[in-house]
C-alpha positions as CSV (number, residue, x, y, z in Angstrom):
1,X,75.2,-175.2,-53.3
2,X,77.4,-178.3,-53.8
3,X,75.7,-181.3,-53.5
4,X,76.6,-184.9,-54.5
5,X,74.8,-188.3,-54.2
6,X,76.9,-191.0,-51.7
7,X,76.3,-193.8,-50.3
8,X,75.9,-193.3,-46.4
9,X,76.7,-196.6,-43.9
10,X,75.9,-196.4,-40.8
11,X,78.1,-198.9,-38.6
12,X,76.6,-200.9,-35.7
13,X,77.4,-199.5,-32.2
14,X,79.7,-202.8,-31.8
15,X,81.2,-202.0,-34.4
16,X,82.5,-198.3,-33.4
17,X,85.9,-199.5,-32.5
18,X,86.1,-201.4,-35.5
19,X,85.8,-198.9,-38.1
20,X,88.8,-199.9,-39.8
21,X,87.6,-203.6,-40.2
22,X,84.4,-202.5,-41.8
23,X,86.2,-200.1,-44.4
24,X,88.0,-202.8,-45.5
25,X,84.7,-205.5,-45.5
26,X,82.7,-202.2,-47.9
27,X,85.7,-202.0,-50.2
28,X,85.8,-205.7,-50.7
29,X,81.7,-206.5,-50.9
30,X,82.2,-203.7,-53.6
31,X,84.7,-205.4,-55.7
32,X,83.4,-209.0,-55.2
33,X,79.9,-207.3,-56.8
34,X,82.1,-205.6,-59.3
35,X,80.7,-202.1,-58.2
36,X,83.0,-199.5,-59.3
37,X,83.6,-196.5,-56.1
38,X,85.9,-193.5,-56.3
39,X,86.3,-193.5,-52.5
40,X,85.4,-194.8,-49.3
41,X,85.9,-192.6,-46.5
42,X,85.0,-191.5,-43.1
43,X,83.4,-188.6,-42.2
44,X,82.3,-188.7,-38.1
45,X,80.8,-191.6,-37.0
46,X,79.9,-192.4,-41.1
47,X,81.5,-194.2,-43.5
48,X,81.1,-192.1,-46.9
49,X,80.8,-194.3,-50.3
50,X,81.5,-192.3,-53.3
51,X,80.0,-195.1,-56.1
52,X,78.9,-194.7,-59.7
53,X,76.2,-196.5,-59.0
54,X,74.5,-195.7,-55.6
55,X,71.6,-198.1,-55.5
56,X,73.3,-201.5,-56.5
57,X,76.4,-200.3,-54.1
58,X,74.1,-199.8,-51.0
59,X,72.1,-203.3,-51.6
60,X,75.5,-204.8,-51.4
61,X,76.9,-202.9,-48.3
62,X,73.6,-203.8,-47.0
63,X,74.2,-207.1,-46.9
64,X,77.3,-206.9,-44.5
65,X,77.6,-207.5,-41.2
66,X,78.8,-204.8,-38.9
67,X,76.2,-202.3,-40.5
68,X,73.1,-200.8,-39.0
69,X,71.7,-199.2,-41.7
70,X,72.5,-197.8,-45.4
71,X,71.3,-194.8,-47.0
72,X,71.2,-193.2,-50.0
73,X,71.7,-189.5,-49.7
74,X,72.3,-186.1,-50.9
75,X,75.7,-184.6,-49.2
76,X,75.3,-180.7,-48.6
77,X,78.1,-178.9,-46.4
78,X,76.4,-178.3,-42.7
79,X,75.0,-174.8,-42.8
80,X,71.7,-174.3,-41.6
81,X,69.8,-172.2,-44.6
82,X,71.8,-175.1,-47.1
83,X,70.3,-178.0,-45.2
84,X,67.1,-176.9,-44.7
85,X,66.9,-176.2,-48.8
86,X,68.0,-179.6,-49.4
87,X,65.6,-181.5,-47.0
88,X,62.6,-179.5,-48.8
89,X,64.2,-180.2,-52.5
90,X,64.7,-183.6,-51.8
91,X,60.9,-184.1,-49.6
92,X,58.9,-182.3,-52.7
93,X,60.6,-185.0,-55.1
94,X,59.9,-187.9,-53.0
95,X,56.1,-186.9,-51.4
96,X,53.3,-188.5,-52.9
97,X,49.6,-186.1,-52.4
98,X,48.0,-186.4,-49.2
99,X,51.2,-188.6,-47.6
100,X,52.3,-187.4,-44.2
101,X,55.7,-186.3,-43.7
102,X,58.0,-186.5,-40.3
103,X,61.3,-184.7,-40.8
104,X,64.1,-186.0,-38.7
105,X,67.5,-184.4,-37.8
106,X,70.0,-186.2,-36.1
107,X,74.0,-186.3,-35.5
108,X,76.4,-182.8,-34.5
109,X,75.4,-179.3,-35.1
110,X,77.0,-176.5,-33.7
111,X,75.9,-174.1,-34.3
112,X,71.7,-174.7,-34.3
113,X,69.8,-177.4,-32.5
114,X,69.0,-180.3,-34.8
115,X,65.4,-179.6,-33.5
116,X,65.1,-175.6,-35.1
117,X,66.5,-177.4,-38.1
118,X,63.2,-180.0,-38.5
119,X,60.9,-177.1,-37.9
120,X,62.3,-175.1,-40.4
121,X,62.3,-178.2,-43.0
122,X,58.5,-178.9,-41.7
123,X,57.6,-175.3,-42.5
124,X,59.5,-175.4,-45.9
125,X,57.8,-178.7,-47.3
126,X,53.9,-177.5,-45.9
127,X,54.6,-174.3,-47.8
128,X,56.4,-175.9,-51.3
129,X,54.1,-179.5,-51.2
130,X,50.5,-177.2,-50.7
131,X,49.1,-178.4,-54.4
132,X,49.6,-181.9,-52.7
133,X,48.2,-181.4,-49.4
134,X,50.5,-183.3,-47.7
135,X,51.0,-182.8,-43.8
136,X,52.9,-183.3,-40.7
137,X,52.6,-186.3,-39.2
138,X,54.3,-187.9,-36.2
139,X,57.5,-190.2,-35.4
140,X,54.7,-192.8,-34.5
141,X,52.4,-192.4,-37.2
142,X,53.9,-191.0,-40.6
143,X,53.9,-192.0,-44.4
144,X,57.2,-190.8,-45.5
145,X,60.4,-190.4,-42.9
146,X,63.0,-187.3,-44.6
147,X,65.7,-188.2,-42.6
148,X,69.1,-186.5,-42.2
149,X,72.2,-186.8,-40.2
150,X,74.9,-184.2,-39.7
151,X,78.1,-184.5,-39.6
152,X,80.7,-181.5,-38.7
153,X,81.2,-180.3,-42.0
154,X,78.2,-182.0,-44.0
155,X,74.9,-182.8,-43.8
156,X,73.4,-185.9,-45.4
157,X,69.8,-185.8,-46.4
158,X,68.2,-189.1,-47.3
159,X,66.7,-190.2,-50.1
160,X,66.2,-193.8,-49.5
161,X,67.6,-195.9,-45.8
162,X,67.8,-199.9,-45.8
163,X,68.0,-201.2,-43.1
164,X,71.3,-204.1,-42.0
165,X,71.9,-207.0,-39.8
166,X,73.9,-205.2,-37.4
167,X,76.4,-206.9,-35.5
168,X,80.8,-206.4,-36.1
169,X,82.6,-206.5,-39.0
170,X,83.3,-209.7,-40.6
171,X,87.4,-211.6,-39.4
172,X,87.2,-208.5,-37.0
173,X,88.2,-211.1,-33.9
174,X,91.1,-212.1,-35.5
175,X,89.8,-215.6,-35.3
176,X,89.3,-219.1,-36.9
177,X,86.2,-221.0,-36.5
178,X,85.0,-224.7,-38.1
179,X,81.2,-224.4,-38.0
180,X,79.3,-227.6,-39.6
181,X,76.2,-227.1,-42.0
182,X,73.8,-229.9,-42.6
183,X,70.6,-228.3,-42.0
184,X,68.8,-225.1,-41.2
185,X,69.2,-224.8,-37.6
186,X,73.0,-225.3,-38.0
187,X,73.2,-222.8,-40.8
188,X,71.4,-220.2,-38.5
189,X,74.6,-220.9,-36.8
190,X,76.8,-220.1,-39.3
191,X,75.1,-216.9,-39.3
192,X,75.3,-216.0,-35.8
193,X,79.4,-216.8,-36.3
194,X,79.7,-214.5,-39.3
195,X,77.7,-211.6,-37.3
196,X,80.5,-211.7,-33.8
197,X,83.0,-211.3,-36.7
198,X,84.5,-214.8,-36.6
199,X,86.5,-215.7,-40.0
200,X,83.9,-219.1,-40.3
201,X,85.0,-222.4,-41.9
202,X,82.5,-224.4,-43.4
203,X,82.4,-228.4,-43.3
204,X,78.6,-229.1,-45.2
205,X,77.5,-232.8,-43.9
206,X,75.1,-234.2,-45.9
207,X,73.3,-237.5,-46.6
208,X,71.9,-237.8,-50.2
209,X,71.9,-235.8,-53.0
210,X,68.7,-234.0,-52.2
211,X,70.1,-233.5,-49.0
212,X,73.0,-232.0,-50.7
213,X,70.9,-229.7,-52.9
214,X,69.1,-228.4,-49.7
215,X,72.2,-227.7,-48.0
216,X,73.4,-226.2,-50.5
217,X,70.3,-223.5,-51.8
218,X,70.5,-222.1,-47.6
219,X,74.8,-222.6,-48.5
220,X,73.9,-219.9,-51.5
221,X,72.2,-216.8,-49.1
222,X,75.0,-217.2,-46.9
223,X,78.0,-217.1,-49.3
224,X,77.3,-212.8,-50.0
225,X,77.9,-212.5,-46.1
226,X,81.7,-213.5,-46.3
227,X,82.5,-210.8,-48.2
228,X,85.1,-212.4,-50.5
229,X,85.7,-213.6,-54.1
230,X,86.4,-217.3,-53.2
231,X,85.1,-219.2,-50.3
232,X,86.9,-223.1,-49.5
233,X,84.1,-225.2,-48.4
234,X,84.5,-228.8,-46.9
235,X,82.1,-231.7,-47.5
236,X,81.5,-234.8,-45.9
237,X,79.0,-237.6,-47.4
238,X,77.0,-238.9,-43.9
239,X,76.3,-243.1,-44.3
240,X,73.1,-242.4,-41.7
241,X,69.7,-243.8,-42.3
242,X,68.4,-243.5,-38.6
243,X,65.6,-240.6,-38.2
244,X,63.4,-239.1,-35.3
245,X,64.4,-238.4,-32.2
246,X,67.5,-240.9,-31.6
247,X,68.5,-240.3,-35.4
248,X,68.6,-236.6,-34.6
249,X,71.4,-237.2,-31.6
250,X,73.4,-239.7,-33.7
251,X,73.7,-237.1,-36.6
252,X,74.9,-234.2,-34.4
253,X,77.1,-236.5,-32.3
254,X,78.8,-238.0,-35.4
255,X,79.0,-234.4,-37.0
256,X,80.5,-233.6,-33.8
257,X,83.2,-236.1,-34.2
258,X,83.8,-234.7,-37.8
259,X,84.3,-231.6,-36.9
260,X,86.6,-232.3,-34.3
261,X,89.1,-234.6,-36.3
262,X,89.1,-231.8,-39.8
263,X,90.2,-229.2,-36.7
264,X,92.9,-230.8,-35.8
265,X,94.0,-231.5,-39.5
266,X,93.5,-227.9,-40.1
267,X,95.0,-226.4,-37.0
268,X,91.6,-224.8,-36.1
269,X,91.1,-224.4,-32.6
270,X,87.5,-223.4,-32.2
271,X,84.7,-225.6,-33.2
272,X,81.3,-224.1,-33.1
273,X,78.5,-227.0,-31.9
274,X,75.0,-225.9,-33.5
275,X,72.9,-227.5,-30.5
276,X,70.3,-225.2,-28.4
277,X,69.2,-225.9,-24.7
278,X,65.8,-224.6,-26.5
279,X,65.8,-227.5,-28.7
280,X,68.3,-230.5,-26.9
281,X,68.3,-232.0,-23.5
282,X,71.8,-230.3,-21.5
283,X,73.4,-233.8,-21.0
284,X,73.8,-234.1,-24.6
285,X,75.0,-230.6,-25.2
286,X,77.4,-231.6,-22.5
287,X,78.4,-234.6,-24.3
288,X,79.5,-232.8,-27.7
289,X,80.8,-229.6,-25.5
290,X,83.2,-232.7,-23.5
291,X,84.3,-234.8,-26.5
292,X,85.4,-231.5,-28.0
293,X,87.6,-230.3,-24.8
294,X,89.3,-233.9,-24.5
295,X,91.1,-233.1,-28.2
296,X,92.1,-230.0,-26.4
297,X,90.0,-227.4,-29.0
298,X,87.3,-225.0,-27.8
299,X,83.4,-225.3,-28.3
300,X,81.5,-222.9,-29.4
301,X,77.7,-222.5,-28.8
302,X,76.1,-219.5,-31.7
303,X,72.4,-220.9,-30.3
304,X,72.5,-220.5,-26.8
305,X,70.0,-217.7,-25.3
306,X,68.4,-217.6,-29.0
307,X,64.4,-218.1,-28.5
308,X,61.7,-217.3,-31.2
309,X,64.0,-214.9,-32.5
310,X,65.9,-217.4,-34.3
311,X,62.5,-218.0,-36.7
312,X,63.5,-213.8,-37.8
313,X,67.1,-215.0,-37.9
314,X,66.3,-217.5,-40.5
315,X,64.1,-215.3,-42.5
316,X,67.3,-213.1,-42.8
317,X,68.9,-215.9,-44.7
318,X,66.4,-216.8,-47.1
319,X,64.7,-219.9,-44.7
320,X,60.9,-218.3,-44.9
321,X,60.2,-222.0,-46.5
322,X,61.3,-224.3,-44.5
323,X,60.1,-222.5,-41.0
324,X,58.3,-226.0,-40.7
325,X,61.3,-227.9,-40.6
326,X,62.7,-226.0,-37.9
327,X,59.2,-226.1,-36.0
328,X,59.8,-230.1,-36.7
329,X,62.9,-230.2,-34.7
330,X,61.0,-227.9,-32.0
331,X,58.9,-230.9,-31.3
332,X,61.3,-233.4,-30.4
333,X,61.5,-234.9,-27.4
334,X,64.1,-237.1,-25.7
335,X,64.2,-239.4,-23.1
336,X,67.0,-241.2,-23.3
337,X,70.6,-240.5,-22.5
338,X,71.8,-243.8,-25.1
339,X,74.7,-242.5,-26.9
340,X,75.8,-245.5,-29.2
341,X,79.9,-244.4,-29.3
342,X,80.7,-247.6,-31.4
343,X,78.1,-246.5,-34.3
344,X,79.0,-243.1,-33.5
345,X,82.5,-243.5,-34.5
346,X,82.2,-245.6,-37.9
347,X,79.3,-242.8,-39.1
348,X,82.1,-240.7,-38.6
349,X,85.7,-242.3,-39.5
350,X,83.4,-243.0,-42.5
351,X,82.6,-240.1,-43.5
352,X,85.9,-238.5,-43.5
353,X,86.8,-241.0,-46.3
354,X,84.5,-238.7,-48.2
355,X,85.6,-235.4,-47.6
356,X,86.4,-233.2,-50.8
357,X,87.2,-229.3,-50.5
358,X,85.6,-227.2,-52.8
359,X,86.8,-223.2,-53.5
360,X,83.8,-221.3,-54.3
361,X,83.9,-218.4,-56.6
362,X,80.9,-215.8,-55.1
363,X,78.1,-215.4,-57.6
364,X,75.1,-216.3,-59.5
365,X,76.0,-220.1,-60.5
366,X,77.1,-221.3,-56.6
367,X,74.4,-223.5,-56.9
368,X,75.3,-225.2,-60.1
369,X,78.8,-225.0,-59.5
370,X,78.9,-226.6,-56.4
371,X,77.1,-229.6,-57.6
372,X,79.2,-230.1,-60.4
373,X,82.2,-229.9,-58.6
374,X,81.3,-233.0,-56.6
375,X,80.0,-234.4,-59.4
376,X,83.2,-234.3,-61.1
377,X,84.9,-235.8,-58.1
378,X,83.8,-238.8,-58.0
């Protein structure tokens, strides 16, 4: 029996159409982690990873979006008697005493139903893992999953599945977008950008250089997601000292403002606006929405629709800390509909007098060399 350990990645169903988009985001999350591969190929619905090193390669893919889930996995070619051997091999190896099992078969057979297949597995591993009394158990209530998808001519058996954030592969619209960072709502943003496949421009806003070092640590878990070497980042110092409620809608308005004049320097057309209807009154997410059609460029809103789930979103990315911060701007509430355009304007025309871009090279020291990249700036 031929066998061989690969890395299995198991595209999102929006991203079935763009298969070839996410071959080419694997092979280059692979090289920006320096992870050497023999081959990336497709085999059915799969995408086949033939890495030295299997574990670190699937934590990287795993990190893309565009992907369901990874798995690391034994390849056997798809004959019934050679499966079923290598689900029970595999199982013995991974079952701990008294665990309960649930073997799962999934994908094309031909020639068998995937169903014969898990009995026969289940019958193999009760007879091989007596001495460690495991058992059956149920696809509700189970210990240990051995799962296994088929393709036409090969079977993959699982040794360990990680699960992804789903959505399309990263630039797979084709499209530019300037998104603003300057703090964790707006980065969630960012997020929800990089996950419909946009190719994202970032302009971070910030107001001190705490601020700054904030922005920058929720900057760093986002970076792995562009799946590139170097990433050009914008920044823009904000003169703002207002807070609260009104300080919240002058920051967003002037940021607004920003984004819209670095747009038109850049030749970017879309503009994504990191306000919720969840969070903001609808005349002021009108406001931003209008000032950004009068320069003829096109709003974007990554927030809208997203409810409690954006708490998970921001656990994706690292946020589990600052939860509270989010739950801060939650309990704002405004009243009135004062939009100071004068003040608005010099926070903004202001800031632009600061604005320094930054290439990034993707690694350990982001942090650092950010920071001392502005640093040495000014």
């Amino acid at each position: 029996m031929t066998e061989r350990t690969v890395v299995v990645v198991f595209p999102s169903i929006f991203s079935l159409n763009k298969i070839n988009s996410l071959i080419t985001s694997i092979d280059r999350i692979l090289k920006v982690k320096k992870q050497r591969f023999s081959k990336i190929r497709k085999n059915g619905s799969v995408i086949i990873v033939e890495a030295s090193d299997p574990v670190f390669a699937s934590s990287a893919i795993s990190s893309l979006f565009g992907v369901e889930k990874v798995a690391i996995a034994t390849e056997v070619e798809n004959r019934f008697d050679v499966v079923v051997s290598a689900i029970a091999k595999i199982g013995t190896n991974l079952l701990l005493k008294g665990e309960r099992f649930y073997v799962k078969v999934e994908g094309q057979a031909t020639e068998y139903l995937p169903k014969d297949m898990e009995l026969a597995a289940t019958s193999s591993l009760i007879e091989k893992t007596v001495n460690l009394q495991t058992k059956p158990g149920t696809e509700a209530s189970h210990d240990k999953l051995l799962y296994t998808y088929l393709t036409k001519s090969h079977a993959y058996v699982c040794i360990f599945i990680d699960k992804a954030g789903g959505g399309v592969p990263h630039k797979s619209q084709n499209e530019t977008i300037l998104c603003g960072v300057y703090d964790e709502l707006s980065a969630i943003s960012c997020l929800q950008l990089l996950k419909v496949g946009f190719d994202v421009k970032i302009l971070v806003c910030y107001r001190s250089d705490p601020d700054l070092l904030n922005i920058v640590k929720i900057i760093n878990q986002i970076l792995p997601r562009f799946a590139q070497h170097k990433v050009e980042i914008q920044f823009c110092r904000l003169e703002l000292n207002s807070s609260g409620n009104s300080g919240q809608l002058l920051k967003v308005a002037a940021i607004t403002e920003i984004l819209v004049s670095i747009a038109k320097i850049n030749k970017i057309e879309r503009i994504s606006l990191a306000v919720s209807p969840m969070i903001l009154p609808a005349w002021f997410i009108e406001y931003n929405a209008i000032r950004v059609f009068q320069k003829n460029l096109i709003p974007w809103f990554p927030l809208t629709g997203i409810d409690n789930s954006i708490f998970e979103l921001a656990k994706e990315i690292g946020l589990e800390k600052h939860l509270s911060k989010i739950e801060g701007l939650c309990r704002l509430k405004f009243t009135s509909r004062n939009i100071p355009k004068g003040k608005i304007s010099k926070i903004s025309q202001t800031a632009l007098k600061t604005r320094k871009l930054i290439t990034v090279t993707v690694g350990p020291k982001n942090i650092h060399d950010i920071i001392d990249s502005l640093k040495s700036d000014h």
